[in-house]
N, C-alpha and C positions, 0 to 999 in steps of 0.2 A: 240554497244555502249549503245542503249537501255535498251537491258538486264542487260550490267552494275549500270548503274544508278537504275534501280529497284532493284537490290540486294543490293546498297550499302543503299539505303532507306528501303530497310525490313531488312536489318542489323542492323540499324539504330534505326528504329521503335522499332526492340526486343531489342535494348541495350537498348532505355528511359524506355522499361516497365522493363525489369532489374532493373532499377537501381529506378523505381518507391516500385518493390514489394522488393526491399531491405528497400527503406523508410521504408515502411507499418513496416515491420521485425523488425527494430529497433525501430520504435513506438511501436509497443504491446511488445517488452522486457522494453522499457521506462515505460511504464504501468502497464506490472509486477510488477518490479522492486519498484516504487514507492507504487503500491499499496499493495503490501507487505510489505514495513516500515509503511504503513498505519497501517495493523494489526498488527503491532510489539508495535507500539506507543500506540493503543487501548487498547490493552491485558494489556502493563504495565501501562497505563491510570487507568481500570478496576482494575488491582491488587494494584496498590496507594489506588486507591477511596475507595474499599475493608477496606483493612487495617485500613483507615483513620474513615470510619463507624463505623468497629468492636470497635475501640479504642471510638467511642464517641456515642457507646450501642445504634445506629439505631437499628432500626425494624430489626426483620430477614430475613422478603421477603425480604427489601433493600437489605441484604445484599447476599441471595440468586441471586439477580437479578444479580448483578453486577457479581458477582462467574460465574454464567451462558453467560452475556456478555464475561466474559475472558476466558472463555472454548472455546467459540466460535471463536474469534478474534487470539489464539491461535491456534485453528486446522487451521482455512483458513493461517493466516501465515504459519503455516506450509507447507501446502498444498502447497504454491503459492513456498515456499522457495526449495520444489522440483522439481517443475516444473523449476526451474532457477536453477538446479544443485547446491544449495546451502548444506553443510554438516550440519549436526544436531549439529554439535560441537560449529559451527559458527552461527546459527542461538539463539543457548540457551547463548551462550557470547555476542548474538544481545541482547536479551531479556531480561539479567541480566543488561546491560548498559543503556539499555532504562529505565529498573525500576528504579536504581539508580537518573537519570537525574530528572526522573519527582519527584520521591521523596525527589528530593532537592528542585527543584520548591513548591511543596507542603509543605514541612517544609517552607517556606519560605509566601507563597499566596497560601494556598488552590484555592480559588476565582478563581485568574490567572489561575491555572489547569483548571479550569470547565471548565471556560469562555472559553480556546483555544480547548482543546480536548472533552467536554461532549457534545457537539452537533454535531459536524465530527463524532465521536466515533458511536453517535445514528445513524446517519443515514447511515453509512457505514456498519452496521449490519443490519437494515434492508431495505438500497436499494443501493446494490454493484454499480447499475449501473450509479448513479449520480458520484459517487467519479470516477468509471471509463470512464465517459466521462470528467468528468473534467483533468483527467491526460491527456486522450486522445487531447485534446485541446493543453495545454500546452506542448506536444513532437509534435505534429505538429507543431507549433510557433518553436519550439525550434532545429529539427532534420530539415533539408533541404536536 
């Protein structure tokens, strides 16, 4: 009867870490997931901002800079968008509807644009790891 009860407790035990390292699983695709529209939003962020310069004869570093930001926030979406089996078909029809959106915001409030994406944008380019612990936060809260 002993031995019963110890298997049905180390059964037990491997089913909570089961079902623990399933959590874990679906948080870092939650994380993915999100922080790859991250660079989806950046890049067309980047490519608005772009445009928006070129049209109002900024400097050319500016507008080098921001070219070079969207190269960037580009590959990593990409990158991430493979890592999540996503098709290139559906990644460039992510990235055309994203430019779109913000390009209306922009027609509409430049301002508004900066103010929500020019500083997300900066610091998810140069420090992944803030943006992805804050995803990481928010699928924990959210994935049980």
């Amino acid at each position: 009867m002993k031995k019963f009860i110890y298997i049905i407790i180390l059964f037990y035990s491997f089913s909570l870490h089961a079902i623990e390292k399933t959590k874990e699983e679906k948080v870092a695709k939650f994380v993915l997931e999100n922080i790859q529209k991250d660079y989806t939003a950046c890049y067309s962020f980047y490519r608005v901002a772009t445009e928006s310069f070129k049209n109002a004869n900024a400097e050319k570093s500016v507008i080098k800079g921001l070219n070079e930001s969207a190269d960037i926030t580009l590959k990593f979406s990409h990158d991430l968008g493979e890592v999540l089996n996503y098709k290139p078909k559906f990644m460039s029809d992510n990235n055309k509807k994203e430019i779109k959106r913000l390009t209306a915001i922009a027609m509409k409030d430049f301002n508004q644009l900066t103010k929500k994406y020019g500083m997300m944008c900066k610091k998810l380019v140069e420090n992944q790891k803030q943006r992805i612990d804050y995803w990481e936060n928010k699928g924990n809260i959210k994935i049980k």
